[in-house]
N, C-alpha and C positions, 0 to 999 in steps of 0.2 A: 594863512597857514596855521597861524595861532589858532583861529575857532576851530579848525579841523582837527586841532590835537586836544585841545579842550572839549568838544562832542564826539571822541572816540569811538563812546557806548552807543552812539545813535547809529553807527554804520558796521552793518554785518560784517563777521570774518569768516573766512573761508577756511575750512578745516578739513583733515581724512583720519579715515579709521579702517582698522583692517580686521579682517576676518582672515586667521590664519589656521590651517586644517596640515595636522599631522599626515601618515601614511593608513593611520588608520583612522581616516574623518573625521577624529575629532578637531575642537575648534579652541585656537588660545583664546583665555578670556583673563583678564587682571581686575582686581579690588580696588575700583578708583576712587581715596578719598575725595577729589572736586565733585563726584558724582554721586555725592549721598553713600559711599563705601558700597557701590553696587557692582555687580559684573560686565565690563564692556569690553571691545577690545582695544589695542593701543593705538595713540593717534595722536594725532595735535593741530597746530597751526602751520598752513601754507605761509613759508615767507616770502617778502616781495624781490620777484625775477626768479622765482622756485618753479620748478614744475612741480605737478602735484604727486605723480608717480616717485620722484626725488624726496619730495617732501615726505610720502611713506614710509621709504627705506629710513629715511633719517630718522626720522618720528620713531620708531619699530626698532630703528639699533640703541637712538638714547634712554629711550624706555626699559627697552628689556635685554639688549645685546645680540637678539637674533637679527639673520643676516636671511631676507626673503628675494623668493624671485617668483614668476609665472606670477605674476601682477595684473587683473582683470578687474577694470570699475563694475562695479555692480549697478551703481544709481547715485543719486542724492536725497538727499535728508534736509529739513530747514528746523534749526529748534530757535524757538522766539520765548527768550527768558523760562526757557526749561525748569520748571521746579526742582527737579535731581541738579540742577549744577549750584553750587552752593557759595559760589565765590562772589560772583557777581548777579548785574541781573545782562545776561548779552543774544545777541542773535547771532547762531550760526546758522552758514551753507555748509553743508558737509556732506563729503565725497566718498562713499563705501567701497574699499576693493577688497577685493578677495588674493589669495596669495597662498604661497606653500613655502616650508622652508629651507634654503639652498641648499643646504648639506645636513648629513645625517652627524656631525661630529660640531653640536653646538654647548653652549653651556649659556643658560638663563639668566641675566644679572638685573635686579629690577631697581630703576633711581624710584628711591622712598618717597621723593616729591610725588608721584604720580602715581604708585603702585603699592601698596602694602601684602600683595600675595597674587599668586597666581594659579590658574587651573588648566584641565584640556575637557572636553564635555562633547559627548555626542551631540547632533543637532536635538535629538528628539529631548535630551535631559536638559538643554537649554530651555525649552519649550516649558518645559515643567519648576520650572524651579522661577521663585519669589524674589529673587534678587537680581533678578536682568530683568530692564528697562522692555516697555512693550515694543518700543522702536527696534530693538536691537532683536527679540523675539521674532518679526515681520518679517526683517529680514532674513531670517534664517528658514522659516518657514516658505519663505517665499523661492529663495537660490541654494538653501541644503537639503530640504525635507524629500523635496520633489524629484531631485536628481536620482536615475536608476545606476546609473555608471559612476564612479568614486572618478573624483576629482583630477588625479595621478596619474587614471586614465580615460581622459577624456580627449577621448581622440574619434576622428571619425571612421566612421566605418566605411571602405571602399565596396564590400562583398557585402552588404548586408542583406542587401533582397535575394543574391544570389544564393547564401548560407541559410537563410531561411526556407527558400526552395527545398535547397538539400536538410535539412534538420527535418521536416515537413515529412520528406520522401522518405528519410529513413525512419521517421516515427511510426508512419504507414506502414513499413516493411515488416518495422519492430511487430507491430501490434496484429499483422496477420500472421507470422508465424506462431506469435504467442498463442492466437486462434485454433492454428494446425496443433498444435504442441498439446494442447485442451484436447482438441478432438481426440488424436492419435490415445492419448491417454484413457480415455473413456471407453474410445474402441479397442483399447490392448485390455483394458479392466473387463467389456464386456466379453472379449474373447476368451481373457484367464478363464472366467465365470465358466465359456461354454467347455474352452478344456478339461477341466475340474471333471464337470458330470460326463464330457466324454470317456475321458478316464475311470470314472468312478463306473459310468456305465457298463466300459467293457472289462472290470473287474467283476461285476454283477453277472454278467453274462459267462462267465465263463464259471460262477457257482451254481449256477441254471443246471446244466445236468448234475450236478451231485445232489441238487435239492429234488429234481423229478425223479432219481437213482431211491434215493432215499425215501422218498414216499410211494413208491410202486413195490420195493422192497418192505415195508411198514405195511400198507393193506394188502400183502400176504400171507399174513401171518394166521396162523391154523386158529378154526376156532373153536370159541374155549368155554367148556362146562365149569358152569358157578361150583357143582358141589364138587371139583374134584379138585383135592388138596394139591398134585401137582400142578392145575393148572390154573389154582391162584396164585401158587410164586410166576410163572409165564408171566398172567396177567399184571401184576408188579412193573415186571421189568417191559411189557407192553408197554405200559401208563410212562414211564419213566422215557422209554424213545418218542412215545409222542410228544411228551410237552419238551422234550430236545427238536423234535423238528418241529414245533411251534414255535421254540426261540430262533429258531432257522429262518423262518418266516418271515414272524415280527422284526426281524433286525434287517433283512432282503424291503422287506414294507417299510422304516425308516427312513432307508438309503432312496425309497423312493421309488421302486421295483413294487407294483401290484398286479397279482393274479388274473388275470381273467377269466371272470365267470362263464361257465359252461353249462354244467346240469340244470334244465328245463329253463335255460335262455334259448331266446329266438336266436337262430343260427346268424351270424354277420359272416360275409366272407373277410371284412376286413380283420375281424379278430379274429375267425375262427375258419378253419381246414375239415371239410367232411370229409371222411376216412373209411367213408363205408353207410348206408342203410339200412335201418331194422321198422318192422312193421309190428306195430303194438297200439293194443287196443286203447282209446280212450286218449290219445296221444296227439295234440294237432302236428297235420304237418312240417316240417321247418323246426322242430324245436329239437333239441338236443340232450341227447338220453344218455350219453357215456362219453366219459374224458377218457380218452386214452392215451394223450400226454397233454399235463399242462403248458399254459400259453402265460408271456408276462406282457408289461407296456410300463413307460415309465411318464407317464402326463399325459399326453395325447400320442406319444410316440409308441406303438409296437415294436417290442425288443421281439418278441416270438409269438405266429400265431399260436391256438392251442389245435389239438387233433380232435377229432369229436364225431361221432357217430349220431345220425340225425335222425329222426322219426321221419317213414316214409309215407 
């Protein structure tokens, strides 16, 4: 029994450490002077007729005062004369679990033997940072990095094929009406478009006879000797209605309303209305010698044929 307490150092101890995660995943970690003043979590020694779950809460309450539960070993760790522990030179087995803590009404008390400060750290800002052990880094990488589900709820899912179905189903429903919705909108846009000029057209149409009034009225006008002094003011106020009903025109030709050519065009029944035959020399057939009312169209559309007398 003597050699056995006199070669202590030669036979491993068995120890636990916890990984303790708030409600919002993070993870307690304490400033352990035995361990080079690095970040780890709290732990100790299993004692003899302990169990090791028992021996965490204990470890975990004299440490720092928290009171844990939902206790899940993670794995084991073996450190053989670990550089970071500075006390001795020793080998442990050590037991990592994981844990949450029992109630939301704790207060932190840390024994300065083992802890000189404390922190809470995301998994991924443990990862990053110089002062945790690469052991304790692996681990975290390993059982927090990778989890999609937080801790608090990790429960399993009864319906999960079946809610995926349905998620699936209505993401498809989602996505064809939004489809419809696109369309509908393109075809109310292309339809505004055709109301527009429908509109617009049969505003134009209905200045059609004041514009054809207006020019049958205009080339009857008597005509008119250059040297007579009365019939150069006439001819004034002539010039002055014509380029008013050229602005007539130009503004009807804008909006998109163009004339259809008549005088010594070939006769189209599509655009054009014989109204009557005249026989004149030097004339081919088919062509058109007199507008007797003009005709419009608005792009390929015929708003009105024109009238037109044809060479016979």
């Amino acid at each position: 029994m003597s050699d056995l307490q006199h070669n202590e150092t030669k036979f491993p101890r068995v120890t636990v450490g916890a990984y303790i995660q708030d409600k919002e995943g993070k993870i307690f970690l304490i400033r352990s002077p035995k361990w080079g003043n690095r970040l780890i979590g709290p732990g100790g020694h299993v004692e003899y007729g302990e169990k090791s779950e028992d021996a965490i809460k204990r470890e975990v309450k004299e440490e720092t005062n928290l009171d844990i539960t939902d206790i899940k070993l993670l794995g084991h760790i073996e450190l053989i004369e670990d550089p970071d522990f500075t006390l001795a030179k020793k080998h442990f087995v050590g037991l990592s679990y994981r844990a949450k803590i029992a109630n939301d009404d704790f207060e932190i008390k840390l024994d300065e033997r083992e802890a000189s400060e404390f922190t809470w750290l995301l998994p991924q800002e443990i990862i990053e940072r110089n002062d945790v052990p690469a052991r304790i880094k692996e681990i975290v990488k390993k059982h927090f990095l990778k989890e999609k589900k937080s801790f608090f709820n990790n429960k399993e899912c009864k319906d999960c094929e079946k809610n995926k179905v349905e998620a699936e189903e209505y993401k498809n429903n989602w996505q064809r009406a939004l489809a419809d919705y696109k369309n509908l909108q393109k075809e109310t846009s292309a339809r505004r478009g055709e109301w527009a000029q429908m509109s617009e057209a049969q505003i134009l149409e209905d200045f059609i006879p004041v514009y054809d009034n207006f020019k049958t009225a205009f080339y009857h006008h008597p005509i008119l000797q250059p040297d007579n002094e009365e019939h150069k003011q006439i001819k004034n106020w002539v010039d002055g209605i014509g380029f008013i009903m050229k602005q007539f025109g130009d503004v009807m030709k804008a909006h998109g309303l163009e004339e259809i050519k008549t005088v010594g065009e070939k006769f189209d029944p599509a655009l054009h209305e014989a109204m009557g035959q005249e026989e004149i020399e030097d004339k081919e057939a088919g062509v058109i010698i007199k507008e007797l009312v003009g005709g419009y169209k608005m792009g390929s559309n015929v708003v009105k044929v024109a009238k037109v007398i044809v060479a016979k």
